[in-house]
Residue, then its C-alpha position, 0 to 999 in steps of 0.5 A: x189435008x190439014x185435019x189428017x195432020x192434026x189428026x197424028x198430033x196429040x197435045x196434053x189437056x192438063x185439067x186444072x181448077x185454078x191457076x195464080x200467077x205470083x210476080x217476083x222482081x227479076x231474079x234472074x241477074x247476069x253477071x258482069x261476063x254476060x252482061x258484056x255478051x248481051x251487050x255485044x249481042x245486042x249492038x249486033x241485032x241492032x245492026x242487023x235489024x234497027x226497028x229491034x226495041x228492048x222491052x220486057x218479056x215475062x218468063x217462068x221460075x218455077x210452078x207449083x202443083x205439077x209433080x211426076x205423080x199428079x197434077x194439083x187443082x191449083x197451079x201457081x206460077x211464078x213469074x218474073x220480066x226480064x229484058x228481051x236483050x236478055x232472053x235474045x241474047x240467052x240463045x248463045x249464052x248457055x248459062x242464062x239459057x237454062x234459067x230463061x224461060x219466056x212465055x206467052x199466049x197463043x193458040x189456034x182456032x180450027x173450023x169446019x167453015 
């Protein structure tokens, strides 16, 4: 039954009063190597998948307010968009992997209806 499988998973609640989110130009900029393989990676997903687009995809430097101790009131996040060839692409590049963190919202509603 799904309500005893959600019953043995356990997710944080991060109390927070605010959250601000400060957008930065992309900072993230691959070098001439992996431009080459996002590239290349790219033509690739193309093949594979034509309908693919390039487009922008928001993603996470750094937040403020979380530390090992506590949690802060007040988050901020600092985000910037990077191109999805990029992130796409990140899976096989370690280097871009370990600086890319894209985000999103999504969520689930469960009921007893």
């Amino acid at each position: 039954m799904l309500s005893e499988h959600f019953k043995e998973m356990s997710y944080p609640i991060v109390p927070v009063a605010s959250i601000t989110a400060v957008h930065k130009e992309s900072i993230i900029v691959p070098n001439r190597s992996q431009r080459s393989d996002i590239e290349r990676l790219w033509c690739q997903a193309l093949e594979r998948n034509p309908a693919l687009f390039n487009d922008r995809v928001l993603s996470i430097i750094d937040i403020e307010g979380l530390s090992n101790d506590a949690i802060s009131p007040h988050l901020i996040l600092h985000t910037c968009f990077v191109e999805y060839k990029t992130v796409m692409a990140a899976k096989d590049i370690p280097a871009l992997n370990a600086i890319i963190s894209p985000i999103g919202v999504s969520g689930i509603t469960i009921c007893s209806d």
